[in-house]
N, C-alpha and C positions, 0 to 999 in steps of 0.2 A: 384343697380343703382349708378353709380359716381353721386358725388357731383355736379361738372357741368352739368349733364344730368337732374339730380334733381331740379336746380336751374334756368334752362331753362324749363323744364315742369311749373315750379311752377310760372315765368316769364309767359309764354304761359297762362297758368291761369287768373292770373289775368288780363291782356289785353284782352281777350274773356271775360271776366264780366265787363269790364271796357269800351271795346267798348258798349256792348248792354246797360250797364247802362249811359251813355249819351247822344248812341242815341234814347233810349223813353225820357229822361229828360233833355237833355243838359245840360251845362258845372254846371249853377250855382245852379240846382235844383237837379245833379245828389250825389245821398250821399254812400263816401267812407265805410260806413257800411254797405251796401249791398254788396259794389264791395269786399269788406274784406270776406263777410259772402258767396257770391257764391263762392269764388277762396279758401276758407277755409285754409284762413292765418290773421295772429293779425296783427293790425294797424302797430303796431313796425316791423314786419317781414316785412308789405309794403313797408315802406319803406325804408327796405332794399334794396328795389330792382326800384324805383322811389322814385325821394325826396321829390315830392309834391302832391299833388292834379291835378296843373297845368300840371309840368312836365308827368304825366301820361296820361293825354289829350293830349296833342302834341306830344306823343309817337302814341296812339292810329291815331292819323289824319295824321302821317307819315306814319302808315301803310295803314291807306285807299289810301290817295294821292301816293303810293309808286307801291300801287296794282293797280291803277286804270292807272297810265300812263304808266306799264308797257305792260298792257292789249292794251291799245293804241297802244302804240310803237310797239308793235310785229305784231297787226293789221294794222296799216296805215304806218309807217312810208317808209315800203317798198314797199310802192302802191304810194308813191308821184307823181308819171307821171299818174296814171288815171284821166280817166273824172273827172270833179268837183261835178259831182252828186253823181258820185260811192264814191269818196272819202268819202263825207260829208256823204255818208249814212254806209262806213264802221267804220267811228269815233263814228257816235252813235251805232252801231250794239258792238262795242268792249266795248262802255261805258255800253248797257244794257246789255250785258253777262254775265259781272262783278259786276254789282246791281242783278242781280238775283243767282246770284252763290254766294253774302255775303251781303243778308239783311242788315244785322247791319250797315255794313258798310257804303250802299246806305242809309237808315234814317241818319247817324254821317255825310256825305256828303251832304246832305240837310239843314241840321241845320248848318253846317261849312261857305256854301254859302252864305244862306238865311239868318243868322244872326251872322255875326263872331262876337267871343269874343273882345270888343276893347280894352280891357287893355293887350289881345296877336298879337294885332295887326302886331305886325312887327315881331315877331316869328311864326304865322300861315304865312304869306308871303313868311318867310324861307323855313318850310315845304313845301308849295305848289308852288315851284317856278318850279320844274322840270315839274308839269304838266303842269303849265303858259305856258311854254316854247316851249312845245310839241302841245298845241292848237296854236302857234303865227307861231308854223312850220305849221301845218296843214291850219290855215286861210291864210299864206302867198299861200303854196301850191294853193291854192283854188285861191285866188286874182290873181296870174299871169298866169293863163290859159285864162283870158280874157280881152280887155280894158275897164279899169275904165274910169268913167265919166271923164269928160275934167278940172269940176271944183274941182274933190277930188284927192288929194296925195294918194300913195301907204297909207302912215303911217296914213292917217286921214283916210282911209276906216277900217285899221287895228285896230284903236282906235274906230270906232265906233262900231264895233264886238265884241267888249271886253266891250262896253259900254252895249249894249243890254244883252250878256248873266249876266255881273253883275245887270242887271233892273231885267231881267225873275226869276235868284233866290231867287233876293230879295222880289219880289211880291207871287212866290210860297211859300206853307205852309211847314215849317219844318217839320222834323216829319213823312212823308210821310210812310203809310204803303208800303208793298212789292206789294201788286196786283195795285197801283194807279203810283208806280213808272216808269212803264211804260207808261203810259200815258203822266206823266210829259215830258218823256223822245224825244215820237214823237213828242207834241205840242214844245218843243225848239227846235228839229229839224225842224217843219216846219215855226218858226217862224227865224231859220237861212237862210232858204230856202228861205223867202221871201225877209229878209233882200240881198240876193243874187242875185233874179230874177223879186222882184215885186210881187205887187200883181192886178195890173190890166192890161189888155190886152192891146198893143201897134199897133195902125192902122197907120202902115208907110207911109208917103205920098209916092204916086205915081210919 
């Protein structure tokens, strides 16, 4: 085996011990002597190949945010002109494809939500900007297929979207096992759904 091939397996390694060990523990409970002892490399070999502790976590949340909006993107982005139901129900169908197809991932993605590191504050922003990006297409998507109320702006509907999913993760529990992540996943669907359509019946005058 080359050296490079070597040094990418052994890379590959440690980010699969490094994803699952933050997401059972997060950032500040998760200890680099496990992730050394699964990927069976010394501290000093680590990091060779990450320079920190930190830097290895923002590796790991690139991969998840990297895997998650591409999962997106290849599902919705070419479905922009559908109904707004369809839309919104193939953005979370692509979101839970991708939480069931990499556990780890979907737990590191709950705990990244629901409680970011704030001394990574504006480096986790970095990483997750393309997905940002990709819901602010998708909710515009979604917004101009019908008329907004008379007293909200395009941009203040869009901000409030953004407001409720950052409430929903931050009220949901990190951590989340694989069988429960799904459930997470429809009740924010339908708490988008209402945010969209209401939640009680409209008697039109006559």
């Amino acid at each position: 085996m080359k050296r490079e091939e070597r040094n990418q397996r052994t890379r590959d390694l440690i980010l699969k011990s490094a994803v699952r060990e933050f997401a059972a523990h997060g950032y500040e409970a998760a200890s680099m002597n496990v992730i050394c002892e699964e990927s069976h490399v010394s501290k000093g070999n680590m990091y060779h190949y990450f320079t920190s502790k930190e830097d290895l976590y923002l590796t790991c949340l690139k991969t998840c945010f990297t895997g998650l909006t591409e999962e997106i993107k290849s599902t919705v982005r070419s479905e922009n002109n559908a109904p707004a139901a369809d839309l919104l129900q193939r953005y979370f169908d692509a979101r839970m494809r991708f939480f069931k197809e990499h556990p780890d991932l979907a737990q590191l993605f709950c705990r990244c939500t629901a409680m970011p590191e704030s001394s990574m504050e504006d480096r986790i922003r970095e990483v997750r900007a393309e997905f940002d990006q990709v819901n602010r297409e998708v909710i515009s998507a979604i917004l101009r297929q019908k008329p907004i109320r008379k007293d909200l702006t395009f941009a203040q509907a869009a901000q409030l979207f953004t407001t409720l999913q950052t409430m929903w993760n931050a009220a949901a529990p990190a951590g989340l096992p694989p069988e429960q992540m799904e459930k997470k996943e429809e009740t924010c669907r339908l708490l988008i759904d209402v945010f969209f359509y209401g939640i009680l019946e409209r008697n039109e005058p006559h």
